[in-house]
VEXKOLDREN-31297 format. One record per atom (N, C-alpha, C): residue number from 1; residue in three letters; atom name; x, y, z. Coordinates in nm, 2 decimals, padded with zeros to 4 digits, m for minus. Layout:
<rs>
R;i;aa;at;u;v;w
R;NUM;ala;CA;X;Y;Z
...
</rs>
This chain:
<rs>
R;i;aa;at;u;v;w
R;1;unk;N;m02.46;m02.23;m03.91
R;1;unk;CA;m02.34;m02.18;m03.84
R;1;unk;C;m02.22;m02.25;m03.90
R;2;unk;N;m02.11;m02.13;m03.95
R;2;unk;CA;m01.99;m02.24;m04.00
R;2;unk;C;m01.90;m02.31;m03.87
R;3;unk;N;m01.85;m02.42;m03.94
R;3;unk;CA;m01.74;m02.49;m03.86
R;3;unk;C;m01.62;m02.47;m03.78
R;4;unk;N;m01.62;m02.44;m03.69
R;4;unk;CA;m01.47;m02.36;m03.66
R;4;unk;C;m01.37;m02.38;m03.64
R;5;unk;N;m01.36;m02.52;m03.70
R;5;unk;CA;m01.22;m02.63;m03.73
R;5;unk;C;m01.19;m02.62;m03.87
R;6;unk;N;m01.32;m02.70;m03.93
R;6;unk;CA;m01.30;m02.73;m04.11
R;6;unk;C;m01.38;m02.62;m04.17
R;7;unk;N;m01.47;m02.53;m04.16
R;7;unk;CA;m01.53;m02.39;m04.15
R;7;unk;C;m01.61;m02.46;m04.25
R;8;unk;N;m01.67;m02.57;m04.25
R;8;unk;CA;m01.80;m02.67;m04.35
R;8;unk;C;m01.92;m02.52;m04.27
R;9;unk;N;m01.97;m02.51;m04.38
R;9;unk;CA;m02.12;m02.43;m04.38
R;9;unk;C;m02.21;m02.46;m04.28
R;10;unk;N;m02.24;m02.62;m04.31
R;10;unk;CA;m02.36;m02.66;m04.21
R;10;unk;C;m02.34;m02.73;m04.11
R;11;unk;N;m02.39;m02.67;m04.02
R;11;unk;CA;m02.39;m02.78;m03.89
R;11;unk;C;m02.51;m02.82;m03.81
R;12;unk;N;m02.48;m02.92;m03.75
R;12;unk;CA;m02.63;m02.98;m03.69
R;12;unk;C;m02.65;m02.93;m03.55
R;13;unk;N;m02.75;m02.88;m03.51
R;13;unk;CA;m02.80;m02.87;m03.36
R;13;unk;C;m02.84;m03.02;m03.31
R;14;unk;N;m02.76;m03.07;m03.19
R;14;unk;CA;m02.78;m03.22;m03.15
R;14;unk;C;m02.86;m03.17;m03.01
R;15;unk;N;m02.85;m03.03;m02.98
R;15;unk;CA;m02.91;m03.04;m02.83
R;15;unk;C;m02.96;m02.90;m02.77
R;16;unk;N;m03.03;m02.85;m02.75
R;16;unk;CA;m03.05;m02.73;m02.71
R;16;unk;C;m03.13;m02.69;m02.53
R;17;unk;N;m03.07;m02.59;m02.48
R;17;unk;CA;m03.08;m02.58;m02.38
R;17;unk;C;m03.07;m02.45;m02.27
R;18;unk;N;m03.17;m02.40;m02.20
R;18;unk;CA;m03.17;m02.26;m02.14
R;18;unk;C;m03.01;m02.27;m02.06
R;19;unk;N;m02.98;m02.16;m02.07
R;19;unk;CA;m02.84;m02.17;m01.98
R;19;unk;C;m02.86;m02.12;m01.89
R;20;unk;N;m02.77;m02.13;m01.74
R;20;unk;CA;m02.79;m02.11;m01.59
R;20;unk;C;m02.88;m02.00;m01.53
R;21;unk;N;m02.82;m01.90;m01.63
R;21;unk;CA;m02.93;m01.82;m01.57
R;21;unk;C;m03.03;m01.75;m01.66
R;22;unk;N;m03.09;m01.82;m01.76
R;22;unk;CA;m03.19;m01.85;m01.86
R;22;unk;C;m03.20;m01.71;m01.92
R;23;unk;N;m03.10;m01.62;m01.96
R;23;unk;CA;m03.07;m01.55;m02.05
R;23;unk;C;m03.03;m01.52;m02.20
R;24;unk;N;m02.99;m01.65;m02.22
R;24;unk;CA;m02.93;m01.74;m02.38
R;24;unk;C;m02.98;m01.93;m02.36
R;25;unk;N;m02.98;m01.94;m02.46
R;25;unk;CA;m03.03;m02.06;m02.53
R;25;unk;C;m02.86;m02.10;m02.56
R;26;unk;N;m02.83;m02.23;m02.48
R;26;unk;CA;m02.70;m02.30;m02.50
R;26;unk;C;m02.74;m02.44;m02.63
R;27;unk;N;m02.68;m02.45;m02.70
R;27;unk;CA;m02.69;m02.49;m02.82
R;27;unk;C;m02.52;m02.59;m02.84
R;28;unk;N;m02.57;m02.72;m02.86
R;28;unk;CA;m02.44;m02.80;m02.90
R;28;unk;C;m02.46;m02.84;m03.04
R;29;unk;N;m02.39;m02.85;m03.12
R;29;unk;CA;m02.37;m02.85;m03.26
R;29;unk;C;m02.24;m02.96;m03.31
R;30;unk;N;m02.24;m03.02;m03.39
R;30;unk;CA;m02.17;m03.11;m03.50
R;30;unk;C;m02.18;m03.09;m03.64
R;31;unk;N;m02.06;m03.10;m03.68
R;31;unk;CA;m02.04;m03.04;m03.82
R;31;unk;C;m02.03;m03.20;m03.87
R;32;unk;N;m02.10;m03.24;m04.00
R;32;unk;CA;m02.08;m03.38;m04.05
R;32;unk;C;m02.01;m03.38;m04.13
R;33;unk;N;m01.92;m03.30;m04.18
R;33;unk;CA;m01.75;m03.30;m04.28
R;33;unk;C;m01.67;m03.36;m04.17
R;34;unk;N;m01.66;m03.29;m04.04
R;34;unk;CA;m01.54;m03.33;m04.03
R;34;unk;C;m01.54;m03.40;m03.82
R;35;unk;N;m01.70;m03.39;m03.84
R;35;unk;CA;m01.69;m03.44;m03.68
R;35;unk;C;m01.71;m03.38;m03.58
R;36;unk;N;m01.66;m03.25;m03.60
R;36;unk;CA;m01.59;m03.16;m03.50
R;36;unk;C;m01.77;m03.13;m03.38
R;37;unk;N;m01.74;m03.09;m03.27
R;37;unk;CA;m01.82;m03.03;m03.13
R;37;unk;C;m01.76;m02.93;m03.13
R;38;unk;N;m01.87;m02.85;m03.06
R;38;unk;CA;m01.88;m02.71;m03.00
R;38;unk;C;m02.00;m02.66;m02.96
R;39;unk;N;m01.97;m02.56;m02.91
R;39;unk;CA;m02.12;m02.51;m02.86
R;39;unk;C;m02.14;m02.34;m02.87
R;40;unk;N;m02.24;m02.35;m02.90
R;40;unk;CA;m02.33;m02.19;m02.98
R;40;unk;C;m02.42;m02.17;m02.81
R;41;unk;N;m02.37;m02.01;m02.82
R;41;unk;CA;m02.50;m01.98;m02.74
R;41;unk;C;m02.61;m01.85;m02.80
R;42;unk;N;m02.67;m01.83;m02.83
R;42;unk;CA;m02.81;m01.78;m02.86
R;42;unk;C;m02.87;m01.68;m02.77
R;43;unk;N;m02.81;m01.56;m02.77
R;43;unk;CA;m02.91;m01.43;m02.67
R;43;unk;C;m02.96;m01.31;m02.71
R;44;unk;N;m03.09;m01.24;m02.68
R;44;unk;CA;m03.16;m01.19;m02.73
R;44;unk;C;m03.10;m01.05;m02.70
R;45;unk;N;m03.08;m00.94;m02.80
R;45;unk;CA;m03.03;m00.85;m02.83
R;45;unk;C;m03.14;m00.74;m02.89
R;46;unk;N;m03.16;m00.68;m02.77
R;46;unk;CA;m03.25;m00.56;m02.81
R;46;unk;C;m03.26;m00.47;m02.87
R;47;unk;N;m03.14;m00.38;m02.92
R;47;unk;CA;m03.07;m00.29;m03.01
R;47;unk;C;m02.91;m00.32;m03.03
R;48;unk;N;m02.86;m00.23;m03.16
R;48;unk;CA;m02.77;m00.22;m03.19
R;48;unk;C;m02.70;m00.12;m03.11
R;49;unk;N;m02.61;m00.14;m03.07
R;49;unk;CA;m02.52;m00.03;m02.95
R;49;unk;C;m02.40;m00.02;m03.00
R;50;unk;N;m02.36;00.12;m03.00
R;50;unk;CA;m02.27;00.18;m03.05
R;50;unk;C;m02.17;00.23;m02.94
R;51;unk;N;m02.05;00.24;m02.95
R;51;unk;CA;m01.97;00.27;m02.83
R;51;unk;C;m01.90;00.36;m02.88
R;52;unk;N;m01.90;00.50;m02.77
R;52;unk;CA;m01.82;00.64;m02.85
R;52;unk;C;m01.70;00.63;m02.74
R;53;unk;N;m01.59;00.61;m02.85
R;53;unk;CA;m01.44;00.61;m02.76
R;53;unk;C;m01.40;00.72;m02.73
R;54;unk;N;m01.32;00.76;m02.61
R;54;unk;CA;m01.26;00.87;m02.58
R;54;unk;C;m01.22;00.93;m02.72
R;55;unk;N;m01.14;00.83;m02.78
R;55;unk;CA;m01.05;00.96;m02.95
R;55;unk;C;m01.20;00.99;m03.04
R;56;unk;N;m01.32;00.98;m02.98
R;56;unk;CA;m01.41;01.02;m03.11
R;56;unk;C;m01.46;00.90;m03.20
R;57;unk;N;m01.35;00.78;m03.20
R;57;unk;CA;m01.44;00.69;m03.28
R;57;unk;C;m01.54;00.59;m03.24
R;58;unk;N;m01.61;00.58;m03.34
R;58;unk;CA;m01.75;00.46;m03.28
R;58;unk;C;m01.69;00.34;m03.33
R;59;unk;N;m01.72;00.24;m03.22
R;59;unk;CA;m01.72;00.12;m03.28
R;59;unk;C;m01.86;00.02;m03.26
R;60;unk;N;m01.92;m00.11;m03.29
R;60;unk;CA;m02.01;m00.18;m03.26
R;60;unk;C;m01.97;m00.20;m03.12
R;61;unk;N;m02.04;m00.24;m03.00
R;61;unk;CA;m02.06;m00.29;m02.91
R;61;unk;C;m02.04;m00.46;m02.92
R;62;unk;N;m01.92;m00.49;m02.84
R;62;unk;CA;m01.90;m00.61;m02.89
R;62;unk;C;m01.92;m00.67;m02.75
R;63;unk;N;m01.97;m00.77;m02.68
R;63;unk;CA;m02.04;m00.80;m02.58
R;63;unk;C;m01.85;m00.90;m02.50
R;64;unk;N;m01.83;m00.99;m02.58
R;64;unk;CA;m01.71;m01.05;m02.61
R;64;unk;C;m01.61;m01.00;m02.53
R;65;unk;N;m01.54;m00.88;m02.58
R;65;unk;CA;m01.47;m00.80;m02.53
R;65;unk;C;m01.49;m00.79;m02.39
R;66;unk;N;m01.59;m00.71;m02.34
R;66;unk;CA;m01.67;m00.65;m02.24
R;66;unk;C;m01.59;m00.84;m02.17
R;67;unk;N;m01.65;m00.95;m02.19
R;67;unk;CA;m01.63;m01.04;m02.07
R;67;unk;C;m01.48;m01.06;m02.09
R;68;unk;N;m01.44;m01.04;m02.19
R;68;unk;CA;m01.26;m01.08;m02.17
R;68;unk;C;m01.21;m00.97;m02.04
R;69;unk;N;m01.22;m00.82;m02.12
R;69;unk;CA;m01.20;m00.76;m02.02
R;69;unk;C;m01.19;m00.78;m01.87
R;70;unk;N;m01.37;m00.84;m01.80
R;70;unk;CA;m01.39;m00.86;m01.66
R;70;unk;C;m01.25;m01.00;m01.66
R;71;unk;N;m01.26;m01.07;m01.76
R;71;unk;CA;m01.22;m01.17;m01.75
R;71;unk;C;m01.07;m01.15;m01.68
R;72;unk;N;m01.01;m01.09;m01.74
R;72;unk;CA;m00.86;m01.05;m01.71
R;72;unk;C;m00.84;m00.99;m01.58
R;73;unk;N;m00.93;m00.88;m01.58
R;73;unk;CA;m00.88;m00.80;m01.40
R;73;unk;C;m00.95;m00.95;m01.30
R;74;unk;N;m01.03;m01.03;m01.31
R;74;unk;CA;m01.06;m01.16;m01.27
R;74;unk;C;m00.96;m01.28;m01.25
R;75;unk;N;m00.91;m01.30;m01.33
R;75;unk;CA;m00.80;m01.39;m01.37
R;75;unk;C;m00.72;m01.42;m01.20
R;76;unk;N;m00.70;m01.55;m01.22
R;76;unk;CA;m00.68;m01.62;m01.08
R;76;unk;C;m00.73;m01.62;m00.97
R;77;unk;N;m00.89;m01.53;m00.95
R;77;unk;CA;m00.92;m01.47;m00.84
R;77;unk;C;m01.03;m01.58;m00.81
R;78;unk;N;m01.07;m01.59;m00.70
R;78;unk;CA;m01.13;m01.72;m00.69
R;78;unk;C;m01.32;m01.65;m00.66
R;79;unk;N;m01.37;m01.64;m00.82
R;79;unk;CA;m01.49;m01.57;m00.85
R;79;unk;C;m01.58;m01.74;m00.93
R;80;unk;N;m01.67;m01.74;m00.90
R;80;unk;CA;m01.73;m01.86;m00.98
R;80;unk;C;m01.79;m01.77;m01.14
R;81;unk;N;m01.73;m01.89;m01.23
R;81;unk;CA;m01.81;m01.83;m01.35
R;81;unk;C;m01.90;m01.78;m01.39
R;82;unk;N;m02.02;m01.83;m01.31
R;82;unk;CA;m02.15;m01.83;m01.31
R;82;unk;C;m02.18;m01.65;m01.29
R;83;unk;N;m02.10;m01.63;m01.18
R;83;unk;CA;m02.13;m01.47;m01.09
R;83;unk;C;m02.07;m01.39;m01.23
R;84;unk;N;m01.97;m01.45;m01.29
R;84;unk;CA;m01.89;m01.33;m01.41
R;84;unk;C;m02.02;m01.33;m01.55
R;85;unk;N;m02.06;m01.42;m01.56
R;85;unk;CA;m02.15;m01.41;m01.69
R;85;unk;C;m02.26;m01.34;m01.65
R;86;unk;N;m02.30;m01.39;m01.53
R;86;unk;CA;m02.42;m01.27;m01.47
R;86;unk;C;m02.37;m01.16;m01.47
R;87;unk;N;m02.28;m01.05;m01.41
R;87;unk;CA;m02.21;m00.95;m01.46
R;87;unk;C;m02.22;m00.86;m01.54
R;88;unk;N;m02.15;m00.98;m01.65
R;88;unk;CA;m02.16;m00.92;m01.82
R;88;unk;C;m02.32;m00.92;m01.85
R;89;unk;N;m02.42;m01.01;m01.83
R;89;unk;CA;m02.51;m00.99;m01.89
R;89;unk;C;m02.63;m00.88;m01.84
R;90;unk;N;m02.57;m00.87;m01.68
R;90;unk;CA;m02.65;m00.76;m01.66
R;90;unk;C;m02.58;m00.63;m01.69
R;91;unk;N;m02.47;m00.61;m01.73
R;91;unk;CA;m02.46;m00.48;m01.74
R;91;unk;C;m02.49;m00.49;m01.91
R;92;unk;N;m02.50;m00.58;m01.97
R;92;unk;CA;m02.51;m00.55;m02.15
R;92;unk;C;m02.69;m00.52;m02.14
R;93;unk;N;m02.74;m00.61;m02.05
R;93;unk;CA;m02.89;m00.54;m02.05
R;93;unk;C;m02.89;m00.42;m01.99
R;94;unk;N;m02.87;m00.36;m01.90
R;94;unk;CA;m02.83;m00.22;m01.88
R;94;unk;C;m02.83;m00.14;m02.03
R;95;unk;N;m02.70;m00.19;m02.08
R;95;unk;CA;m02.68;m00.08;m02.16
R;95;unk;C;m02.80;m00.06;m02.30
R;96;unk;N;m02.85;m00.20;m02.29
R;96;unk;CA;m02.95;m00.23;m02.41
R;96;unk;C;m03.05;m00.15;m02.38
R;97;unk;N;m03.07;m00.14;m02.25
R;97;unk;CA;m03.24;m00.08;m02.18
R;97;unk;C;m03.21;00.10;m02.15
R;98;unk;N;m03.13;00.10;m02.15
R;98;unk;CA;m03.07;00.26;m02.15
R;98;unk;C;m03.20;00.39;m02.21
R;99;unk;N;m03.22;00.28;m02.34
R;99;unk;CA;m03.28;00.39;m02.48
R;99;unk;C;m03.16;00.52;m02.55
R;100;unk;N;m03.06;00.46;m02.51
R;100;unk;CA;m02.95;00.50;m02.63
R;100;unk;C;m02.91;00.41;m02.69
R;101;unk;N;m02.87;00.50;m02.81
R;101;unk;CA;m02.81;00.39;m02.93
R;101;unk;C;m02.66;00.38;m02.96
R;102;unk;N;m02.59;00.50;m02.86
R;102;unk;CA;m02.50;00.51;m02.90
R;102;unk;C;m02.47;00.56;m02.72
R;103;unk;N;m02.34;00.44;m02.67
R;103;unk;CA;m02.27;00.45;m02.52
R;103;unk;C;m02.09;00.52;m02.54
R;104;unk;N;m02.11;00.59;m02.44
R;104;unk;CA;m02.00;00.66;m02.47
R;104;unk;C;m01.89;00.52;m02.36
R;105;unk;N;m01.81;00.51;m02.38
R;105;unk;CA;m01.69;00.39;m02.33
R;105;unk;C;m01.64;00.41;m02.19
R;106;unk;N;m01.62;00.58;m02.11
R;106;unk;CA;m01.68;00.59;m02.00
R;106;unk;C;m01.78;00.55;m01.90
R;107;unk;N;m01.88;00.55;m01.94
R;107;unk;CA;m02.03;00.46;m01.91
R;107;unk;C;m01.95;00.38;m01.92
R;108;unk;N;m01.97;00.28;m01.98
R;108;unk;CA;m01.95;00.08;m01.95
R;108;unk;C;m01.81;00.10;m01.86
R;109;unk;N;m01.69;00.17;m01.84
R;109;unk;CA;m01.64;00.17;m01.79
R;109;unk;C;m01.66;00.16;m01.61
R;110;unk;N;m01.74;00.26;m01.62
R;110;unk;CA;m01.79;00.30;m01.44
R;110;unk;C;m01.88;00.19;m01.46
R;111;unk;N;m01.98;00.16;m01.55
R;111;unk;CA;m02.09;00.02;m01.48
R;111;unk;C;m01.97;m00.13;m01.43
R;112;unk;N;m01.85;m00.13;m01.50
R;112;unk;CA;m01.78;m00.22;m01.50
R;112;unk;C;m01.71;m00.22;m01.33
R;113;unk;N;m01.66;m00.16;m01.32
R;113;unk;CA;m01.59;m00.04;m01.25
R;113;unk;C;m01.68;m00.10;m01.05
R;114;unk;N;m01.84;m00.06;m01.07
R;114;unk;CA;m01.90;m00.10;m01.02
R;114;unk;C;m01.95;m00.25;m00.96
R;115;unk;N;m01.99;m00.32;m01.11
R;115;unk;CA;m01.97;m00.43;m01.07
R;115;unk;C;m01.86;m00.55;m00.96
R;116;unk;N;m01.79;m00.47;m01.05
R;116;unk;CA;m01.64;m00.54;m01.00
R;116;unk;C;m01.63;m00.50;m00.84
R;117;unk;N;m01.66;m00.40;m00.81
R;117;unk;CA;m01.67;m00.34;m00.66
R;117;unk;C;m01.71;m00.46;m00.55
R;118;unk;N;m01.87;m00.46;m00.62
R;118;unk;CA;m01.92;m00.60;m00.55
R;118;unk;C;m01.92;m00.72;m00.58
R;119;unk;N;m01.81;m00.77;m00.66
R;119;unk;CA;m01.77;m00.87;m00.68
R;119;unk;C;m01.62;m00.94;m00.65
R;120;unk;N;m01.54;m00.81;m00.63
R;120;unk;CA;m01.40;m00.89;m00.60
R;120;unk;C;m01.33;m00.74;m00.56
R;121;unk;N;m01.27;m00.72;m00.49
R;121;unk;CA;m01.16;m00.59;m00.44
R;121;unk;C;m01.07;m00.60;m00.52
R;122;unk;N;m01.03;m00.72;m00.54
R;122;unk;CA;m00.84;m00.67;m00.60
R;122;unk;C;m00.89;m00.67;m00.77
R;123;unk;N;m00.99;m00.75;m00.84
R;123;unk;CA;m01.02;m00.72;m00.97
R;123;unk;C;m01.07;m00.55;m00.99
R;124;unk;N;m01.14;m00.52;m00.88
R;124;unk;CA;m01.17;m00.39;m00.92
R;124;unk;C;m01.05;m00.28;m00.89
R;125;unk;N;m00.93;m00.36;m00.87
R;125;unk;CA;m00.83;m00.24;m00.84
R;125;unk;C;m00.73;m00.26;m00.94
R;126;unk;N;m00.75;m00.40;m01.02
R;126;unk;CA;m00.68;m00.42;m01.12
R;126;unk;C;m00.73;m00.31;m01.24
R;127;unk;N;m00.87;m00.33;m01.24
R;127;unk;CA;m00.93;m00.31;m01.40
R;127;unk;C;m00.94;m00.12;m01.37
R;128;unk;N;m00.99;m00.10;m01.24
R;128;unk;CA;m00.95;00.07;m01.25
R;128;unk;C;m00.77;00.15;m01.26
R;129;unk;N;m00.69;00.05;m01.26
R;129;unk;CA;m00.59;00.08;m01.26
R;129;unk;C;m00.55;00.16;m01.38
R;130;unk;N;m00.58;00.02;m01.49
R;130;unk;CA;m00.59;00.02;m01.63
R;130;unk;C;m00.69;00.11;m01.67
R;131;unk;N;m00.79;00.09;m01.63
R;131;unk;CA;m00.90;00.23;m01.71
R;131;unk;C;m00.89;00.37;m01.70
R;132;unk;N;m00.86;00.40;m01.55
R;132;unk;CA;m00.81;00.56;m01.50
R;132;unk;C;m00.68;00.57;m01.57
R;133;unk;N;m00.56;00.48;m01.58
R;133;unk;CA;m00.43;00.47;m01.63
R;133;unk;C;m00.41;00.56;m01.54
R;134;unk;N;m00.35;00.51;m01.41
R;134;unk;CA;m00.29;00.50;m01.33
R;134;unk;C;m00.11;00.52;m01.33
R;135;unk;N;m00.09;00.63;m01.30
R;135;unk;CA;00.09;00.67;m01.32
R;135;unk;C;00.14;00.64;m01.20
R;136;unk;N;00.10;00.67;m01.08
R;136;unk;CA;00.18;00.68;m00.95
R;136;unk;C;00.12;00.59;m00.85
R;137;unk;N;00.21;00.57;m00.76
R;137;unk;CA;00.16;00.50;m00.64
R;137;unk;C;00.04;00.57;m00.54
R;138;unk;N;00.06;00.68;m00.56
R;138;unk;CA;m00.08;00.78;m00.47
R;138;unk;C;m00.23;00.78;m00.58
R;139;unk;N;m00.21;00.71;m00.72
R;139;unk;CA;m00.34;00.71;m00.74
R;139;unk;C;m00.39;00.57;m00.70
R;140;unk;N;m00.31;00.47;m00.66
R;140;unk;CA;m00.34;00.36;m00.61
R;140;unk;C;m00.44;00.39;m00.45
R;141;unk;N;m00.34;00.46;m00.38
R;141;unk;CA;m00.36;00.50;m00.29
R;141;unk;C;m00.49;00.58;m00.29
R;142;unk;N;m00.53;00.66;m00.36
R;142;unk;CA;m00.68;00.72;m00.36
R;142;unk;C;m00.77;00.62;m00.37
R;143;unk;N;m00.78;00.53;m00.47
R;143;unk;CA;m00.85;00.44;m00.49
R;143;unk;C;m00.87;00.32;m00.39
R;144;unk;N;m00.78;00.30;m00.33
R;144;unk;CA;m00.81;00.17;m00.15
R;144;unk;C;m00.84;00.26;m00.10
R;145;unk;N;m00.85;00.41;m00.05
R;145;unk;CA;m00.94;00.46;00.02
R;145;unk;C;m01.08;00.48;m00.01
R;146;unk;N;m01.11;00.39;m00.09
R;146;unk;CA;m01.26;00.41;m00.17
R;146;unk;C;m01.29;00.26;m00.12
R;147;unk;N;m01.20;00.19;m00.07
R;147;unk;CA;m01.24;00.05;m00.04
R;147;unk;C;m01.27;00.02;00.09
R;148;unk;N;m01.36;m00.05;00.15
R;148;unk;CA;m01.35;m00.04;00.32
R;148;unk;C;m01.31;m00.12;00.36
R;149;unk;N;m01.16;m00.04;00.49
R;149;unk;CA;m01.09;m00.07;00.51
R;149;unk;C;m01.15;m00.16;00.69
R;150;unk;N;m01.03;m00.28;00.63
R;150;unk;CA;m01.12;m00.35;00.80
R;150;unk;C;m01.05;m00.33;00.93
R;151;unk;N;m00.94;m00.25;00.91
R;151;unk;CA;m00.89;m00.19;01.03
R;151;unk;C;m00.99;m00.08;01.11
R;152;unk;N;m01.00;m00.04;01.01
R;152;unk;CA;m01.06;00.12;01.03
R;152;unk;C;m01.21;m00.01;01.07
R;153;unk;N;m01.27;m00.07;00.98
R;153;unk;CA;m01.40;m00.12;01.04
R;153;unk;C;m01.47;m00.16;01.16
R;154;unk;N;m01.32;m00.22;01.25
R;154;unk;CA;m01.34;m00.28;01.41
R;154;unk;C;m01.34;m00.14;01.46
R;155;unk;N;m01.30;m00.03;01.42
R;155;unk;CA;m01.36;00.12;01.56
R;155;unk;C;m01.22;00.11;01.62
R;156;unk;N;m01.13;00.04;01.58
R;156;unk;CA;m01.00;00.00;01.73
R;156;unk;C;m00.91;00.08;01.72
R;157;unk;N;m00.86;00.12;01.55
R;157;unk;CA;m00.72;00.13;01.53
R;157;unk;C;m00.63;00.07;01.55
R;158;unk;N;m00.59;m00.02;01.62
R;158;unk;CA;m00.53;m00.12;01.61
R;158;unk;C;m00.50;m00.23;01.52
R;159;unk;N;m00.43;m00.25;01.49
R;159;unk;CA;m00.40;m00.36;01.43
R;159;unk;C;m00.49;m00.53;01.52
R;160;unk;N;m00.48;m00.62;01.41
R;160;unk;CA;m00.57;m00.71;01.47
R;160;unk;C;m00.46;m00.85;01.45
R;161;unk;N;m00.47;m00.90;01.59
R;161;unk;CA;m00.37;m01.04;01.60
R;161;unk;C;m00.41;m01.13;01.56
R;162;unk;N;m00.35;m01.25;01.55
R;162;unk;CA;m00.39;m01.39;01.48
R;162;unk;C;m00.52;m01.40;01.55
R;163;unk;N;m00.52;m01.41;01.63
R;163;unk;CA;m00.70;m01.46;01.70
R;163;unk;C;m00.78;m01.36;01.69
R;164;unk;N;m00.75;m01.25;01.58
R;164;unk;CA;m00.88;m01.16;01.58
R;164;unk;C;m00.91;m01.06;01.66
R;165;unk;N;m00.79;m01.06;01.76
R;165;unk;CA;m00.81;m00.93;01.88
R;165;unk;C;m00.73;m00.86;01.84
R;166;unk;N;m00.77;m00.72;01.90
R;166;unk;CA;m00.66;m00.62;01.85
R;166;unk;C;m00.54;m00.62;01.94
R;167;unk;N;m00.46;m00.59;01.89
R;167;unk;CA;m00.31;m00.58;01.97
R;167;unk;C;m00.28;m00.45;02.05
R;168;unk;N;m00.19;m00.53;02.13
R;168;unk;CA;m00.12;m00.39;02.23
R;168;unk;C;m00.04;m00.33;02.15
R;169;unk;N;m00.02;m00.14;02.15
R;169;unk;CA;00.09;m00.11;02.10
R;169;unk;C;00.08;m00.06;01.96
R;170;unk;N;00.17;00.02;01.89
R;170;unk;CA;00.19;00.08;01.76
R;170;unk;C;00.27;m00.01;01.67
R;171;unk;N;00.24;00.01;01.56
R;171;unk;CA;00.30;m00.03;01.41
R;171;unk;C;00.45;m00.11;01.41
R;172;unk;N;00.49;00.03;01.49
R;172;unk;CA;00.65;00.04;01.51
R;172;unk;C;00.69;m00.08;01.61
R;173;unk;N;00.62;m00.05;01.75
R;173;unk;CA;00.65;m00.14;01.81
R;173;unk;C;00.67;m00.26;01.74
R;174;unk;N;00.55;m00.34;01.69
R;174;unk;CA;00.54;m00.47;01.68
R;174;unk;C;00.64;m00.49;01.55
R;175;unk;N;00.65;m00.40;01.47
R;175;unk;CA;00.80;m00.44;01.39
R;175;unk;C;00.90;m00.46;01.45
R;176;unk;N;00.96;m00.37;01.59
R;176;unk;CA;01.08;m00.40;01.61
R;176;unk;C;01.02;m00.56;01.73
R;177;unk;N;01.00;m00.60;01.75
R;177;unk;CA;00.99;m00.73;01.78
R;177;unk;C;00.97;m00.82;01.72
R;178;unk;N;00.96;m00.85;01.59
R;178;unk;CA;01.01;m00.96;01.53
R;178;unk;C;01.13;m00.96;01.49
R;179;unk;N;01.15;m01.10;01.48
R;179;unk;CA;01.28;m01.09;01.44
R;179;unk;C;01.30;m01.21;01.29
R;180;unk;N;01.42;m01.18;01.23
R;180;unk;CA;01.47;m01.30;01.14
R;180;unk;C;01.46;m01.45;01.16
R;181;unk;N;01.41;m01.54;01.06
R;181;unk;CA;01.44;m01.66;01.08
R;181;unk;C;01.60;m01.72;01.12
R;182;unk;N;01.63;m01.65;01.00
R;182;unk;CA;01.82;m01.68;01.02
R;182;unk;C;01.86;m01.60;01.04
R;183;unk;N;01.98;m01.62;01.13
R;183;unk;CA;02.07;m01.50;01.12
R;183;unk;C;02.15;m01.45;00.98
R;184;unk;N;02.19;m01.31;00.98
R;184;unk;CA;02.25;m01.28;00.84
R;184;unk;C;02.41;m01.40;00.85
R;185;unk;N;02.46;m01.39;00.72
R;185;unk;CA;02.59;m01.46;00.70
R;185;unk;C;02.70;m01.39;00.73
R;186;unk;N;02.76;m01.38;00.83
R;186;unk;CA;02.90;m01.32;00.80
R;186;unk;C;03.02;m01.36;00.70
R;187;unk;N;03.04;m01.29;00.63
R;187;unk;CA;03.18;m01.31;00.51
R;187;unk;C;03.31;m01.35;00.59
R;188;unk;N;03.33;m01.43;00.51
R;188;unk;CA;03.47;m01.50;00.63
R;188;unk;C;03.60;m01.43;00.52
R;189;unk;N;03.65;m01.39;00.68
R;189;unk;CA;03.78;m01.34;00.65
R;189;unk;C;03.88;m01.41;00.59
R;190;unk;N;03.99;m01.38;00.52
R;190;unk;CA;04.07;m01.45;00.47
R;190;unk;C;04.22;m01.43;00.54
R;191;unk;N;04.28;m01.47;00.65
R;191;unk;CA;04.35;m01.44;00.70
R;191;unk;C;04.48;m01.55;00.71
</rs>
């Protein structure tokens, strides 16, 4: 494996090891040019998968992509890494075990699409945003009605108070009873 500092040819395996959820072989390596650490991981790949894009063109299945992607609609969300790699590698066995050789980019879309469902709300409203390409505020709107809502969950209709009970009264009401921290500024006259 080359070096991916000084890009020296050979490098040494100093340590090898099943990773968390014993799907790849985690592998640490040193290059003797120049010193450098890193780490290789090693996973068994069943077929070559081909991915047919909406415009018609094929590209290789790039597994990479696929976790950046989760990675992004993920991003700041408080998901353990562990759950995201499992994710990606169950849905890349998915697509391996299929017995096609060629995935249309729809598919991994909806497997994605899915995952993300049971894994995080707001990632899966980020990443369908982007995949459906989302123009208006009503296709947002279609899509949190696909999500279960915990108003609607309690049976109450009501809105639910700090301690978890439902409140007296409508929407409206309890807006016009709050009030401002400060009062607005009045502009002083110049007189």
């Amino acid at each position: 494996m080359r070096c991916p500092y000084c890009g020296g040819p050979d490098t040494q395996v100093k340590d090898s090891r099943p990773s968390d959820d014993a799907a790849a072989i985690r592998r640490r390596r040193v290059c003797p040019d120049c010193g450098g650490r890193f780490t290789t991981f090693e996973r068994v790949q069943l077929r070559e998968l081909t991915v047919l894009k909406r415009s018609g063109k094929r590209v290789p299945f790039d597994r990479d992509k696929l976790q950046r992607s989760i990675g992004v609609a993920l991003r700041k969300r408080p998901v353990d890494p562990e759950r995201i790699e499992r994710l990606v590698s169950g849905i890349t066995r998915q697509l391996e075990s299929s017995g096609e050789a060629e995935i249309g980019s729809e598919a991994i879309g909806e497997l994605v699409m899915e995952g993300l469902k049971g894994l995080d709300d707001v990632a899966y409203v980020r990443f369908a945003s982007v995949y459906k390409n989302f123009r208006e505020a009503s296709d947002f709107k279609a899509l949190l009605g696909t999500l279960s809502d915990p108003v609607a969950a309690t049976g109450t209709g009501a809105p639910r108070g700090e301690g978890g009970t439902a409140t007296e009264g409508s929407a409206e009401e309890l807006s016009a009873t709050v009030t401002p921290l400060r009062p607005k500024r009045q502009p002083k006259s110049r007189a």
